[in-house]
C-alpha positions, 0 to 999 in steps of 0.5 A, spaced: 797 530 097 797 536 102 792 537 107 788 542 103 788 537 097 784 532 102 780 537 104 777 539 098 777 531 096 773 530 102 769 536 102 767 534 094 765 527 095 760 529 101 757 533 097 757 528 091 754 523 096 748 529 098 747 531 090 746 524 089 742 523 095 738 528 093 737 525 087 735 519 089 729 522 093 726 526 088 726 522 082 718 521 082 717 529 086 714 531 078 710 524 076 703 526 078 701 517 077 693 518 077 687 514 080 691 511 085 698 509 082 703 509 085 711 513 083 717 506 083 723 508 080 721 514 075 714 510 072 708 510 074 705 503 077 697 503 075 691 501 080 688 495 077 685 497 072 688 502 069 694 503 063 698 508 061 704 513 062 701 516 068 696 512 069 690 516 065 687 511 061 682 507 065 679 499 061 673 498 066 675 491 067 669 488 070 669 488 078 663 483 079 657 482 076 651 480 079 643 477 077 638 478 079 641 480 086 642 473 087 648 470 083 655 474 082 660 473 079 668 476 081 673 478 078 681 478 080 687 481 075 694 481 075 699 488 073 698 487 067 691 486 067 690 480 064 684 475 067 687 471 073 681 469 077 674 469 077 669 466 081 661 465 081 657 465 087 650 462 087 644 463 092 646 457 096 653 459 096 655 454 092 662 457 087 665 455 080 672 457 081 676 459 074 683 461 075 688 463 069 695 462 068 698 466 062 705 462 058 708 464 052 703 462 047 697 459 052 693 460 056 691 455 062 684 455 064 683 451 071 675 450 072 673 447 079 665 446 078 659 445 083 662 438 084 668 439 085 670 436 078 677 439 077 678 441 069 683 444 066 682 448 059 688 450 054 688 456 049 694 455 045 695 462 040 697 462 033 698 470 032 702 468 025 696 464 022 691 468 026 688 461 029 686 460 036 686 452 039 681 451 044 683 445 048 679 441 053 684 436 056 683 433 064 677 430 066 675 428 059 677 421 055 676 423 048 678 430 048 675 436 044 679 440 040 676 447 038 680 451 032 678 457 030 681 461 023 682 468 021 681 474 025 681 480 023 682 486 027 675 488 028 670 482 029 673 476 030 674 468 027 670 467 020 670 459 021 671 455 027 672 446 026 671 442 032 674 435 033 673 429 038 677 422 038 685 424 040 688 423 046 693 428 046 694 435 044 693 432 036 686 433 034 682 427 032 676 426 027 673 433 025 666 432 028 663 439 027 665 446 024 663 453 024 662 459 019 661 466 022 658 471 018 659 479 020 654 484 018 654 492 022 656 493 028 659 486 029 653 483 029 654 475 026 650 470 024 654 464 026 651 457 023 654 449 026 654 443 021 655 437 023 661 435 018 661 428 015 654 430 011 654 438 013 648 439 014 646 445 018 645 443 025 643 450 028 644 456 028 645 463 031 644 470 030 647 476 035 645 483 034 651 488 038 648 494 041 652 500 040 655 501 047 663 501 049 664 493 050 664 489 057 672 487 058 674 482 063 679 481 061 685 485 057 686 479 054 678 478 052 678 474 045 682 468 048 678 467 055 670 467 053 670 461 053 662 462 050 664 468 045 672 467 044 670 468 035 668 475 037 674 479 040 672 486 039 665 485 042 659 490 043 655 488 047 649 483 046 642 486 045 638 481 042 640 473 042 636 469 037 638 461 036 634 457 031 633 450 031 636 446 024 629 446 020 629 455 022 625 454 029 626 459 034 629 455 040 626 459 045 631 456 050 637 462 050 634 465 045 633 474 049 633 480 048 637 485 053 636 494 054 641 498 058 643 503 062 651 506 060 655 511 064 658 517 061 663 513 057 658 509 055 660 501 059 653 499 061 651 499 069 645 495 069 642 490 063 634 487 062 634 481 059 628 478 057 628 471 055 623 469 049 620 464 055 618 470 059 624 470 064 627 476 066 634 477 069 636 484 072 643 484 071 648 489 074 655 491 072 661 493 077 667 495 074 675 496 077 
């Protein structure tokens, strides 16, 4: 090789080596990522609580919530947005920890309550045969067992079957089961019957509001441990429990008001229980 066809060469791979350097510095120089994201490779890495190509969408994933300014509760989430700490706070300081950890097909739930009693839960999912079990496993001698059937798109489970007696992830006898009955808006009537005569042990009637529902989680079905048969809940405008014989149970029993934002995610809640307590609750979101 002459000399002029070395210099070619070298001046051809210097400017190789520039264009691709060039290249390099700009690939996120026309990717506007919004609401704080961040341009990594060519893709927009979102703020916690957002998705979307360009970051755009935001979830109003739950940041804290606070009753009555005394008692909070805080959330944490991982980049996918799914649920992986939440901590409650009391007045006294005292704290219930909950923390999240996320398999292939269950969810781990570790709960650290006010005596420090450490418990482990386990949501085991069944995307194929629409079933979730709910499964209590530390701390407890006799297991309990929570299956709940067919999901549908929209509300959540029509029937639910608690067992107690195994020790293991095999359930054991069938101690209870429940039968859910959606009506408008998602609204439900849950009824509980003790199984060996099904009688009617208690039962429930939720009214869901109209407003865009509270997330704490991308994964929200799965990890509510009070209401894991609503999946696309609203949120509860009024909460009736009836005893077996048709009683209002007073204790639990309110009804809640609302204050939304322009995307209709609530800000602030009046609860007004029938035995005439009130709580203020407020909403903070990421």
């Amino acid at each position: 090789m002459n000399m002029s066809n070395k210099l070619s060469l070298a001046i051809g791979l210097m400017l190789l080596a520039f264009l691709s350097m060039q290249c390099n510095e700009d690939l996120c120089e026309f990717i506007n990522c919004q609401n704080g994201g961040n341009c990594i490779e060519e893709s927009c890495e979102c703020a916690t609580g957002y998705t979307g190509k360009f970051c755009e969408e935001r979830l109003y994933l739950l940041k804290t919530i606070t009753y009555n300014e005394q008692t909070t509760q805080n959330f944490t989430y991982d980049e996918m947005n799914r649920i992986i700490e939440r901590n409650q706070f009391f007045n006294n300081n005292t704290r219930v920890e909950t923390k999240y950890t996320y398999l292939e097909d269950t969810i781990k739930v570790r709960l650290i309550d006010l005596l420090g009693q450490d418990t482990v839960y386990h949501f085991l999912i069944d995307q194929s045969e629409f079933r979730m079990d709910h499964v209590y496993v530390d701390n407890f001698s006799n297991y309990l067992t929570r299956k709940y059937f067919n999901i549908d798109s929209n509300c959540g489970y029509f029937n639910a079957e608690f067992y107690r007696g195994s020790n293991s992830f095999t359930p054991g006898s069938l101690s209870s089961y429940q039968q859910m009955d959606y009506f408008g808006n998602c609204s439900l009537i849950i009824k509980s019957y003790r199984a060996e005569n099904d009688t009617l042990i208690s039962s429930r009637e939720l009214i869901m509001d109209g407003s865009n529902s509270i997330y704490q989680s991308a994964e929200n079905r799965v990890v509510d441990f009070n209401l894991p048969y609503v999946t696309n809940k609203k949120n509860i405008q009024k909460d009736t429990r009836f005893k077996s014989n048709g009683e209002i149970n007073l204790n639990g029993s309110y009804e809640s008001s609302f204050i939304t934002n322009e995307d209709d995610y609530p800000l602030s809640e009046t609860r007004t229980f029938l035995t005439g307590e009130v709580w203020e609750i407020t909403y903070e979101y990421y």
